[in-house]
C-alpha positions as CSV (number, residue, x, y, z in Angstrom):
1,X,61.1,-92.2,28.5
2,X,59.1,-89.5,30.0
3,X,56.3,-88.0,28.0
4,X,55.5,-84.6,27.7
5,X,52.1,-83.2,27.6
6,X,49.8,-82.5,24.8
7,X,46.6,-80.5,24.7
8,X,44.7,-79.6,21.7
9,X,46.5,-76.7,20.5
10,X,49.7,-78.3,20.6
11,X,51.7,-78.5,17.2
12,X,55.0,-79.8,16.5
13,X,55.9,-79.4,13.1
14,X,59.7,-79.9,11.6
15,X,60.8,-76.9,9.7
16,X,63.7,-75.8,7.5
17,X,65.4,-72.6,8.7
18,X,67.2,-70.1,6.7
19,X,70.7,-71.7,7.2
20,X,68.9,-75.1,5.8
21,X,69.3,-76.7,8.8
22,X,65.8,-78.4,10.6
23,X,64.3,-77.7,13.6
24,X,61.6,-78.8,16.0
25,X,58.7,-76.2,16.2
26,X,56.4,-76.7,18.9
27,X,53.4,-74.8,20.0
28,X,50.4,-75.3,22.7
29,X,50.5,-74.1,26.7
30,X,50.8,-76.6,28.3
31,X,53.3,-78.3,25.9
32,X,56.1,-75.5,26.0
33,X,55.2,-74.5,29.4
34,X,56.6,-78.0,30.3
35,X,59.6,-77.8,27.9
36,X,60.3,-74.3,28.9
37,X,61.3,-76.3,32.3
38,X,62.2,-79.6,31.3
39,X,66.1,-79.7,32.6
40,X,66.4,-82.6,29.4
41,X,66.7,-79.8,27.2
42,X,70.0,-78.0,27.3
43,X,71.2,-74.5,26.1
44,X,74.5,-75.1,25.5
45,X,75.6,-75.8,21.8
46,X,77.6,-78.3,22.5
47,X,74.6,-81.1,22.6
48,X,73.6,-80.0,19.2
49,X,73.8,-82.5,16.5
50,X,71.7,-81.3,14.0
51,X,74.0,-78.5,12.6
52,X,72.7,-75.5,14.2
53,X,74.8,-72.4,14.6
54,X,72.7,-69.5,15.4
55,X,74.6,-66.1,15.6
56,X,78.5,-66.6,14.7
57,X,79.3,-64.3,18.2
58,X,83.0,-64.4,19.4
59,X,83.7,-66.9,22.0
60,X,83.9,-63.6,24.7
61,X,80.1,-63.6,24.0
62,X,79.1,-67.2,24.4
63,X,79.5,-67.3,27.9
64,X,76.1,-66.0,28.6
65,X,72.9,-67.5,30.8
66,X,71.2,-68.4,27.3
67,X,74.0,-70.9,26.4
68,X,74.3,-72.7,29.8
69,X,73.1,-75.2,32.0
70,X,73.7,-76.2,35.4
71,X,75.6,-75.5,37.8
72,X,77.2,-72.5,35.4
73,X,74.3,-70.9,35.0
74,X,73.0,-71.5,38.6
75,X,75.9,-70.2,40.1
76,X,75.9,-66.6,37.0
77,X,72.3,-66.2,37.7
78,X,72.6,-66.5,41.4
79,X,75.4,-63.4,40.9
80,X,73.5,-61.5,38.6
81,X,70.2,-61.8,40.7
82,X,71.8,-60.4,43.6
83,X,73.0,-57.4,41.5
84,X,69.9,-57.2,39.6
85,X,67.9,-56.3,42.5
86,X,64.3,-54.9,42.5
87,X,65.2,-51.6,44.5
88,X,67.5,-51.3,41.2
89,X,64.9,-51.5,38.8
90,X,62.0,-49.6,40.5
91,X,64.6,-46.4,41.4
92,X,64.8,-46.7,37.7
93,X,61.3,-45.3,37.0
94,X,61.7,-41.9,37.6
95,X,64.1,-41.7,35.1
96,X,62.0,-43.7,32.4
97,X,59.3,-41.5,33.1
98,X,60.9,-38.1,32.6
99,X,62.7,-39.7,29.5
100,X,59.7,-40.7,28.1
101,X,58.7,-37.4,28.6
102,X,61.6,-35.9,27.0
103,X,61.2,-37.8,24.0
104,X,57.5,-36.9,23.0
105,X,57.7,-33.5,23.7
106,X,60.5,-33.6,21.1
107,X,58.1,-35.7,18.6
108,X,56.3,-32.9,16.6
109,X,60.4,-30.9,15.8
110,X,61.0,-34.6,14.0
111,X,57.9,-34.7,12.1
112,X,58.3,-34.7,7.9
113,X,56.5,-32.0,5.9
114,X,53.4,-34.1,6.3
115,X,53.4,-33.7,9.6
116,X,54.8,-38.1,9.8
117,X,56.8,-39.0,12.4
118,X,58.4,-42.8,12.6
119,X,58.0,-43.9,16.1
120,X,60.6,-46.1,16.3
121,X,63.9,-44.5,15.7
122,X,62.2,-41.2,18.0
123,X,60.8,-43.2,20.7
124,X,59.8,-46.9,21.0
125,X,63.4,-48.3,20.2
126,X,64.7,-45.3,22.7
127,X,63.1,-46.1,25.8
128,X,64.7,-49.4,26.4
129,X,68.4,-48.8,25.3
130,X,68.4,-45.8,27.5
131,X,66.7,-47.5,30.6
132,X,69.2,-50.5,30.3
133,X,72.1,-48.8,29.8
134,X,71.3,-46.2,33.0
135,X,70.8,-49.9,35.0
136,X,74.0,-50.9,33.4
137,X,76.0,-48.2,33.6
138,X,76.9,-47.0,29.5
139,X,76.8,-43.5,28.9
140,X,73.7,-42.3,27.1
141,X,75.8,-40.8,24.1
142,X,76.7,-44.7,23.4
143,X,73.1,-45.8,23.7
144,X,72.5,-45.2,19.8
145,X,75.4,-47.2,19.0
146,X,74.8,-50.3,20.7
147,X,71.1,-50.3,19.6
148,X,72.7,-50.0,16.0
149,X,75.2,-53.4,16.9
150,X,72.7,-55.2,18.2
151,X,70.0,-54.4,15.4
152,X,72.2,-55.8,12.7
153,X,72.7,-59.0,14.9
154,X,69.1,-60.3,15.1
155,X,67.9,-58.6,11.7
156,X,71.2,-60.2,9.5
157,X,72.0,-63.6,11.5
158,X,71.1,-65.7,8.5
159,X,71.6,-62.8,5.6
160,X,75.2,-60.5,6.0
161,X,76.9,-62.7,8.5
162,X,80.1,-60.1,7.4
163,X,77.8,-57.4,9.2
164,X,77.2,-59.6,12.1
165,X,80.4,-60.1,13.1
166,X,81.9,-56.8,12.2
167,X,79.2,-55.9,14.6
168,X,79.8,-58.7,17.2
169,X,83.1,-57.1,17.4
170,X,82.3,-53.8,17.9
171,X,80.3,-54.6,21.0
172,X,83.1,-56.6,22.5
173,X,85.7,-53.5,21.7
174,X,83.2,-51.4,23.3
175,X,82.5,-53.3,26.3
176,X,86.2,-54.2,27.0
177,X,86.3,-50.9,27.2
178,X,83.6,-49.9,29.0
179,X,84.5,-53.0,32.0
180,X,87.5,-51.7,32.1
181,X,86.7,-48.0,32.9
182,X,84.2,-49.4,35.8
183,X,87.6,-51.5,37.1
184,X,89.2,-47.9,37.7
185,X,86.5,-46.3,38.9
186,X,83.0,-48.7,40.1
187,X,79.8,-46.5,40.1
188,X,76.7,-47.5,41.3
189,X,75.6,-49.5,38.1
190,X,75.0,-53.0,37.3
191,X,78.0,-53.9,36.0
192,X,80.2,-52.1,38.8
193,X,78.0,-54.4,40.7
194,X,79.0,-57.4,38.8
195,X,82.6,-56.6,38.6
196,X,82.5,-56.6,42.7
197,X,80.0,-60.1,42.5
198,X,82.0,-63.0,44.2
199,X,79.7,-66.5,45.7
200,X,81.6,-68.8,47.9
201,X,84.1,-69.9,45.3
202,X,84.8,-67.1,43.0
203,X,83.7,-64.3,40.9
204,X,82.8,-64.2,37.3
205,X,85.5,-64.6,34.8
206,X,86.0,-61.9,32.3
207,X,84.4,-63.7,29.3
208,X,81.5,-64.5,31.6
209,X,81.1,-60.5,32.7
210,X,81.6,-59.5,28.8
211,X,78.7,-61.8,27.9
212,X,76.7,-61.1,31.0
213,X,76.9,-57.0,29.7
214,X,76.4,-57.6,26.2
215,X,73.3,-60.1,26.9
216,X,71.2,-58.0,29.6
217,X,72.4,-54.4,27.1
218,X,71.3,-56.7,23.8
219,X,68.2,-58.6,24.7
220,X,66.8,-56.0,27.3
221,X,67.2,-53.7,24.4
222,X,65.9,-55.7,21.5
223,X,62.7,-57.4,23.0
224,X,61.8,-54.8,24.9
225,X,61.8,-52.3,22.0
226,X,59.6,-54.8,19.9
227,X,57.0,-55.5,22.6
228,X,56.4,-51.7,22.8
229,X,56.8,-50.9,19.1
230,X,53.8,-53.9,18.4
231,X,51.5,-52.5,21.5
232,X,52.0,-48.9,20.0
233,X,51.1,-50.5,16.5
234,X,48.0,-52.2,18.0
235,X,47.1,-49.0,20.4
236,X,47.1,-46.2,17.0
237,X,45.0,-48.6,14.8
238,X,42.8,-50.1,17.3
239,X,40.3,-48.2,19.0
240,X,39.2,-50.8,21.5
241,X,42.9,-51.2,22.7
242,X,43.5,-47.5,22.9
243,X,40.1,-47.3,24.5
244,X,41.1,-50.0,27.2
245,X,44.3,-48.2,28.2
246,X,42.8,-45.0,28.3
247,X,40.0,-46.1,30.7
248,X,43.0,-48.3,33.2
249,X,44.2,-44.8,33.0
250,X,41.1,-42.6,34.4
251,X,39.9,-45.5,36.6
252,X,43.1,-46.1,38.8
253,X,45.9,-43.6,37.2
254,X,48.0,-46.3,35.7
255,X,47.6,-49.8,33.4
256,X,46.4,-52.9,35.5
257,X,48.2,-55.5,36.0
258,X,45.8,-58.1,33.9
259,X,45.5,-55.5,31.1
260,X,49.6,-55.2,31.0
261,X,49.9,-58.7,31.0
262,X,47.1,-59.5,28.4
263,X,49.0,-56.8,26.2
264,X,52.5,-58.7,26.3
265,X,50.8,-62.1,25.4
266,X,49.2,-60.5,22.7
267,X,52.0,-58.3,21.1
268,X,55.2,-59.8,22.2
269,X,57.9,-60.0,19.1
270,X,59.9,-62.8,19.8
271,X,58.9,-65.5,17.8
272,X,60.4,-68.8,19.2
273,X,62.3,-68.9,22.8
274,X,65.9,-69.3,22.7
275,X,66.2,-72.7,21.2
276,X,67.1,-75.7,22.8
277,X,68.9,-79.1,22.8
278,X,67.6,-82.3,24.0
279,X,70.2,-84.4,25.3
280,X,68.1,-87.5,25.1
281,X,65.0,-88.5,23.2
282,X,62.0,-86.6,24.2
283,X,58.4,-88.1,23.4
284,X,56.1,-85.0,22.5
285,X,52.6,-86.8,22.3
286,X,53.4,-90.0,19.2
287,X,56.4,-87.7,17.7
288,X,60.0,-89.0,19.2
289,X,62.4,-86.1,18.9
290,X,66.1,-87.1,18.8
291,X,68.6,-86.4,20.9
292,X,70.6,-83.3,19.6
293,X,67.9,-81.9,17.9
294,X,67.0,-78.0,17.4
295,X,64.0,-77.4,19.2
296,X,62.2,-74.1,18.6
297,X,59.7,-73.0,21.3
298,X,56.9,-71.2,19.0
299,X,55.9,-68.6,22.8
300,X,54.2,-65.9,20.4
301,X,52.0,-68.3,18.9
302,X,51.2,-69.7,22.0
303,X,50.4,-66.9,23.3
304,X,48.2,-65.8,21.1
305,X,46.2,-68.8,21.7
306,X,46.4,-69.2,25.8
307,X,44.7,-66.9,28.6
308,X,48.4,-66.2,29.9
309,X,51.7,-65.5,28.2
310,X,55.1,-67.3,28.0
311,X,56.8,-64.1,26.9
312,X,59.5,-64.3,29.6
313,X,59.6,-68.0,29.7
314,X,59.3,-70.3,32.7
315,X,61.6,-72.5,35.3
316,X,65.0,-71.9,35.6
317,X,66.0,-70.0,32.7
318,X,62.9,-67.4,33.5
319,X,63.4,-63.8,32.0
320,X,65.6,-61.8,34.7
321,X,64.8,-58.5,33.3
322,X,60.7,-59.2,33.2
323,X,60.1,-56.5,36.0
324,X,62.3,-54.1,33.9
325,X,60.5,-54.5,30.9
326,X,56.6,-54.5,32.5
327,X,58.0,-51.2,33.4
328,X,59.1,-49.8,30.1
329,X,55.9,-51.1,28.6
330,X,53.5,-49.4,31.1
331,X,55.1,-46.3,31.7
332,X,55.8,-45.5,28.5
333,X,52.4,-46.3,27.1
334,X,51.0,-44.0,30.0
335,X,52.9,-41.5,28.6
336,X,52.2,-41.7,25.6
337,X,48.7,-41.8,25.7
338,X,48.6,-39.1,28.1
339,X,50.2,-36.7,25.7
340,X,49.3,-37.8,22.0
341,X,45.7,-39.2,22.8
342,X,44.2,-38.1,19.0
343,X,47.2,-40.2,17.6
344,X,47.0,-42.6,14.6
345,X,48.9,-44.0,12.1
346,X,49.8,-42.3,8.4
347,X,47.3,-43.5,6.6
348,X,49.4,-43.2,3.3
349,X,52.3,-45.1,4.3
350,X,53.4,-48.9,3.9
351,X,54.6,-50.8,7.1
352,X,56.3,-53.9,6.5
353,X,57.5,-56.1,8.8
354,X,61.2,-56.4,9.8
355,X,63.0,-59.2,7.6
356,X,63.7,-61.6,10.3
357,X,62.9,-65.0,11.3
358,X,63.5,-64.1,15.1
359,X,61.0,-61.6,16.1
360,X,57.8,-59.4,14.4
361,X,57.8,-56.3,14.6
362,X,57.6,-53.6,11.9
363,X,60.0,-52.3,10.5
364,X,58.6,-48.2,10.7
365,X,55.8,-46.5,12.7
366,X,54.8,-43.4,10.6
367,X,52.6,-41.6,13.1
368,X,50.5,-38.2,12.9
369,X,50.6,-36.9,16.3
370,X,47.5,-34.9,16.5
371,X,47.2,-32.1,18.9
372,X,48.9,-33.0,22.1
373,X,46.9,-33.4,25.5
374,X,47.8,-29.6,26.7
375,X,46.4,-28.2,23.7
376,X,43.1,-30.3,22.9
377,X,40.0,-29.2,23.9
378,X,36.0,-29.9,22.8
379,X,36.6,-27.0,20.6
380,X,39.5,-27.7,18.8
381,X,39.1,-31.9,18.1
382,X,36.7,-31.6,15.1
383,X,39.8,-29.7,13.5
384,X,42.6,-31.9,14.5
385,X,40.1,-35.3,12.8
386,X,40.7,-33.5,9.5
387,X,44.3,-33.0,10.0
């Protein structure tokens, strides 16, 4: 049996989940950075024997790269690579930028009569859903929709599974739909792309496209939209944080690459990678997990605890849409900060987390703007401190 390193901060601990089924949480660098790759654990369902379920989606969504192995998900991934190309993303940051833009001049028309605006619903959980669906192709009047879908998934997996899978469906209505329109007439979007994608065998089946578009419109909304919500969190009640990002800012015009990557190891939301299935026993340090097990990849608090971050995972099963999200995160914290550099959080409302055993993140960001950058000056900040 091959062993699999152990370091001092590794933990493996057997939990009870919300379904009452028991898992495998693990924790330490080098301990999930080796698991993260080891090939012995599996994705697919099928090697589960512990009971797991996870969401109930439809079996049109199964077929996606986070519930296969190889040679599917070489041969998907090796498809959706050559579609997701990096000239795709980075022609995508003009239009992040100037949406970002859009969205915080509109900030101070949405405040209450306390002058409060929730950051979230106006902007963090925005940025994504529009980005992705631009790469993907969904019309931006359909953005608020889907975010609303997927939403209920991760927040209600274990709680309403009635409004999970009345949700499940919608999406897989919707992107029928939607797949079937880019059939008739391809556009130069991801999943036009994806429609056209053949290797030397064949091209991607339709439940393997329909689970290809509702993974990369899901999870590049949903984790993306956390990791900037938490960082915004961190940035309006920490003045060291804000102070960092403001200096990366005058120094060099944008956020370095180390301070970026430090701020995604420290606030990503996901709480466990996407769980896996040993299909034989794996020795972690004296513990023998069974075969079939649930094992639950704790990256956020590994994270915390490592100079680098597992946020997008490692080996073969790395985060395809990493680039895409490092630029949400930058660009819209630039932007931010640019414009709303006096701002900080309500300081008489209660944040509570979302109730969810997936990611942390909270569930509202009740913001007082302050005066925007166009409008501050020496003379004026004494009266915006008191506002």
């Amino acid at each position: 049996m091959t062993s699999v390193p152990v370091g001092a901060d590794t933990r493996i601990e057997r939990i009870t989940l919300p379904d009452s089924t028991t898992a495998w949480e693990i924790a330490g660098y080098d301990t999930v950075r080796h698991l993260l790759g080891d090939q012995r654990l599996s994705l697919n369902r099928k090697h589960s024997t512990s009971g797991y379920t996870g969401l109930s989606l439809p079996p049109a969504l199964d077929a996606n790269l986070l519930n296969m192995d190889p040679p599917e998900h070489t041969r998907i991934r090796k498809l959706v690579a050559a579609a997701f190309t990096t000239r795709r993303t980075e022609a995508l940051e003009p239009h992040v930028r100037s949406t970002c833009k859009e969205l915080l001049a509109a900030l101070p028309g949405q405040a209450d009569e306390h002058g409060v605006v929730d950051l979230i619903p106006a902007f963090t959980s925005v940025i994504p859903c529009r980005a992705i669906a631009d790469l993907l192709g969904v019309p931006v009047e359909d953005t608020e929709d889907f975010s609303r879908w997927t939403t209920t998934l991760v927040n209600n997996a274990t709680t309403d599974p009635e409004s999970v899978k009345q949700a499940a469906g919608a999406i897989v209505l919707y992107l029928m739909k939607l797949i079937a329109t880019k059939r008739n007439r391809p556009q130069d979007d991801l999943i036009s792309d994806l429609i056209a994608a053949r290797d030397n065998r064949d091209a991607l089946t339709d439940d393997e496209l329909l689970s290809l578009a509702f993974l990369l419109l899901g999870a590049g909304y949903e984790n993306a939209a956390n990791l900037l919500t938490n960082t915004l969190h961190a940035v309006l009640t920490s003045g060291d944080l804000a102070a960092e990002i403001t200096e990366s800012l005058t120094r060099t015009g944008t956020i370095s690459d180390p301070l970026r990557e430090n701020i995604i190891r420290l606030h990503d939301g996901v709480k466990h990678a996407i769980r896996r299935f040993p299909t034989t026993d794996i020795e972690v340090g004296d513990t023998v997990i069974p075969s079939g097990s649930t094992i639950l990849l704790a990256t956020r608090e590994t994270n915390a605890g490592a100079q680098q971050h597992l946020s997008f995972g490692h080996g073969i099963h790395y985060c395809i849409g990493a680039s895409l999200a490092r630029l949400e995160l930058t660009t819209a914290l630039e932007e931010f900060l640019t414009t709303y550099p006096n701002a900080r959080l309500a300081p008489d409302r209660e944040i509570s987390l979302r109730p969810s055993t997936r990611v942390h993140a909270p569930n509202a960001l009740p913001t007082v703007l302050g005066l925007p950058r166009a409008t501050y000056s020496p003379a004026t900040a004494d009266l915006d401190t008191l506002r």
